[in-house]
N, C-alpha and C positions, 0 to 999 in steps of 0.2 A: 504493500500500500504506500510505499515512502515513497516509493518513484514514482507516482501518480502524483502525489500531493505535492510534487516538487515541477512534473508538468503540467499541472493543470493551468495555474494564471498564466502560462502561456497561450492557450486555446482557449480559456473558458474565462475572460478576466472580471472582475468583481468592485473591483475599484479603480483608480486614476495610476495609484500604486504598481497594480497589477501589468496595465497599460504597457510601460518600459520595457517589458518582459517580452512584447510583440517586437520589439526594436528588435530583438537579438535573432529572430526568425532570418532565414536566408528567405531571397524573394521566389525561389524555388525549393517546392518539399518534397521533388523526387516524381516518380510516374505514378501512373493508375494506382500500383499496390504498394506504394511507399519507396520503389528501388531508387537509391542516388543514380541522378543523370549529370552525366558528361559531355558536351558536345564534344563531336567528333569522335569519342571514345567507342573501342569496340572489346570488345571481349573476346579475348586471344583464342582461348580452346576454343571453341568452336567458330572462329573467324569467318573460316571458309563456308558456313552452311549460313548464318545470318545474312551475311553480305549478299548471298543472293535469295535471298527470302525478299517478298510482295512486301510483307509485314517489316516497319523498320524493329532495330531492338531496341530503341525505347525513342518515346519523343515529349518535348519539352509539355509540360502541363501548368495551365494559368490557375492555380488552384483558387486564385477570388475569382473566378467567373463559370469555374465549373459545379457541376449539378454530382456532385459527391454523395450532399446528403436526400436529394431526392429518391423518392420510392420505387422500389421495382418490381415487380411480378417477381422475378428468379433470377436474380446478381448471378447465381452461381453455374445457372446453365450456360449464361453468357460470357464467364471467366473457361468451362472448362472448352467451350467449343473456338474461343482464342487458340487456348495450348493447344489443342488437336491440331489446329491450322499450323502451330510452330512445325520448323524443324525437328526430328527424331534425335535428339543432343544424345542419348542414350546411346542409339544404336552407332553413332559413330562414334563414342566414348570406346565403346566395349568391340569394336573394327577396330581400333587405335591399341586397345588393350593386348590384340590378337596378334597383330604387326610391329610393333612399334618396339625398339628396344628398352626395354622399362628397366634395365637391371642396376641403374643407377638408384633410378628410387627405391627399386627392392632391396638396395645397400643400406638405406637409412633407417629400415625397419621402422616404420613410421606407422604402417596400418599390417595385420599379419593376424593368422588365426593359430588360438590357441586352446587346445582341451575343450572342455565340457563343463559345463553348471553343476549342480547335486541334482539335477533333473534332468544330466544329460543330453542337454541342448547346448547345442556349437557354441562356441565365443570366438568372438571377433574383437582386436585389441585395437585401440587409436592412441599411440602418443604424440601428445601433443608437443611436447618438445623436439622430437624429431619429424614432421615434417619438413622438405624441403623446398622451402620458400623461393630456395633459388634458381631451381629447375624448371622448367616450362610446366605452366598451369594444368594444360592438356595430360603432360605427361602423369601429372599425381594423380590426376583424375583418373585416368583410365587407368592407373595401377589400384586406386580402391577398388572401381569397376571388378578387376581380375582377381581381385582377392576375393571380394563380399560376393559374387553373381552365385559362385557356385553354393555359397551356403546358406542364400537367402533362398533357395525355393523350399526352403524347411526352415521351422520355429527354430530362432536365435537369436543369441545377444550382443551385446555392443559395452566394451568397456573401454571410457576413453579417459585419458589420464590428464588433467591438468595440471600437472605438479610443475610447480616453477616456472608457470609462463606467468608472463605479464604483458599490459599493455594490448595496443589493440591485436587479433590474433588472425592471422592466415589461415590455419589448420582449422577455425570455427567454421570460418568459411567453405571452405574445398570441402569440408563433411556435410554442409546443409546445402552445397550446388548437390554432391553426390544422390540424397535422401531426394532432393525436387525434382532431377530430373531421370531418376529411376523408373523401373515401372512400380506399382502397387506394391507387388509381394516385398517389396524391402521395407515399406511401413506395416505392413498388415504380420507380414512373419516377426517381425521383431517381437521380443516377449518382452525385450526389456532395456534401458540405455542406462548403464551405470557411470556416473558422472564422480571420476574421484580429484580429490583436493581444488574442489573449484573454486573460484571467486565468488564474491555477490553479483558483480558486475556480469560473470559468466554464464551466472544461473539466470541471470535476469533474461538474458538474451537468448539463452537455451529455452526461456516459455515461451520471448516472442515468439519465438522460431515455429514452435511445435503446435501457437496458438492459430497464426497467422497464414502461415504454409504446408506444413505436413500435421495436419488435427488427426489424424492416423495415428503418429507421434505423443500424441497429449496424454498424460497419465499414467505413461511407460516410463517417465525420467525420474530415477533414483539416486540421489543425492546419496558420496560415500563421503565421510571428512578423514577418514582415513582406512589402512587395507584391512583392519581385523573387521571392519563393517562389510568390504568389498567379498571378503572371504567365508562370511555367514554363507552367501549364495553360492560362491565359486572355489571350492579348496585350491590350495596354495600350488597344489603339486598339478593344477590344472593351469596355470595361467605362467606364462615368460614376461615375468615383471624385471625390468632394468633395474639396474643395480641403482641410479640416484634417485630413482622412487621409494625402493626401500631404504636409502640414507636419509632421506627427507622425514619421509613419512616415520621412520623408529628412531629416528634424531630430534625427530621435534617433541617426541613422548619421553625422551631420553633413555633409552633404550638403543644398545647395541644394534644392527642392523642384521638382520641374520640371510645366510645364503641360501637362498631356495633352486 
C-alpha cells in the first residue's frame, strides 16, 4: 500500500500541494499498456520481424486527449487479437535457440535446470547475478527459450535468485520478455516462482509484472528471504546453488557456509 500512497497525488491530486507532483510527470507515459517509448528505438532481438510488420512497435501516445478511461464492451478481446496480428517472437526465439551458437551464454550459467521439488516437479534455476548483460539480447533469450521449452510442457518450477543484485536489473527483464512472449503452457504449467533474497523494490515489480501481463502468473510468486525457507519445498541435494548464494545467505545469519 506505501507505493500507492506515495503515487497517488500524482494522478489523483487533492490539493494545490498535491499539484507540483504533476510537474514531475514526463509529457509522455509510454504506449497503450504503459511500455516506455523511444523514438527511433527498436528492439534488437527481434529486429528483423518488427521492422517489417504492418503494425509499428510502438507509437507515440497523447495520453491528455486519449479515451483510456472510456468504456468498452471487451478491452480484452481487443488486446488479444492485436498480439495474434504481432509477429511469432516465440517461434523465432526458439529457431535462434536451434541454430544459433548459444555456448557463451550457456558459460554463465545464468538460467539451467536443476533436480526436483519434494513433489517431484522439475526446477528451473535463474540467477540473477549471472546473467549476461553483455551478450546480444536475442542470444539470452533464446538460451532460456532452450533451457525452459522442454520442461515447460509439464508442471514446474522456477527458482530465481536475487542475491546481490542491485539497482535497476536486466535479468528482470529478459525473464518477463521470456514468460510474455511464450506460449501459454509456461504460465499455466508453472506450479510455482520462488523468488529468493529479493528487494522490496523487486517484489514490487515482480506483482506489477504478474498483475499486469502474465495474470497466469498471479498467486504462484513465493517470497524466500533466505535458502532454509527455499529448501522447505526443494531439498538441498536437489538444487546447484552457487557458492556466493550460500556465503550470503549463511553469512548474513552468521553461520558458516556449508558445501552442498
Amino acid at each position: 500500500m506505501m507505493y500507492f500512497q506515495e503515487l497517488f497525488p500524482y494522478y489523483f491530486p487533492r490539493n494545490s500541494g498535491d499539484y507540483k507532483f504533476q510537474l514531475e510527470l514526463p509529457d509522455c507515459l509510454g504506449g497503450e499498456y504503459g511500455e516506455p517509448l523511444r523514438d527511433g528505438a527498436v528492439t534488437s532481438h527481434i529486429k528483423a520481424h518488427w521492422s517489417t510488420s504492418s503494425t509499428p512497435l510502438a507509437r507515440k501516445l497523447d495520453v491528455c486527449r486519449s479515451d483510456f478511461t472510456a468504456m468498452r464492451q471487451d478491452p480484452d478481446s481487443a488486446r488479444l487479437f492485436q498480439q495474434a496480428q504481432q509477429p511469432d517472437v516465440y517461434k523465432q526465439l526458439l529457431q535462434w535457440s536451434r541454430t544459433e551458437d548459444l555456448s557463451r551464454v550457456a558459460k554463465c550459467r545464468a538460467v539451467y535446470n536443476s533436480g526436483f521439488d519434494k513433489e517431484g516437479v522439475s526446477v528451473v534455476v535463474c540467477v540473477g547475478k549471472h546473467f549476461p548483460t553483455h551478450l546480444p539480447e536475442h542470444k539470452v533469450l533464446s538460451h532460456c527459450i532452450q533451457v525452459m521449452d522442454p520442461t515447460t510442457t509439464r508442471p514446474y518450477c522456477l527458482v530465481y535468485f536475487h542475491t546481490t543484485c542491485t539497482g535497476p536489473r536486466k535479468d528482470l527483464d529478459l525473464i518477463q520478455k521470456v514468460f510474455a512472449n511464450s506460449p501459454l503452457r509456461y504460465r499455466t504449467n508453472l506450479k510455482a516462482l520462488y523468488s529468493v533474497h529479493s528487494t522490496r523494490i523487486q517484489k514490487f515489480m515482480t506483482w506489477w509484472f504478474t498483475v499486469s501481463k502474465v495474470k497466469e502468473v498471479k498467486g504462484k510468486i513465493v517470497q524466500c528471504n533466505s535458502l532454509s525457507q527455499l529448501f522447505e519445498k526443494i531439498s538441498p541435494e536437489q538444487l546447484e546453488v552457487p557458492q556466493f548464494i550460500l556465503d550470503y545467505d549463511f553469512g548474513s545469519r552468521g553461520s558458516p557456509a556449508p558445501d552442498l
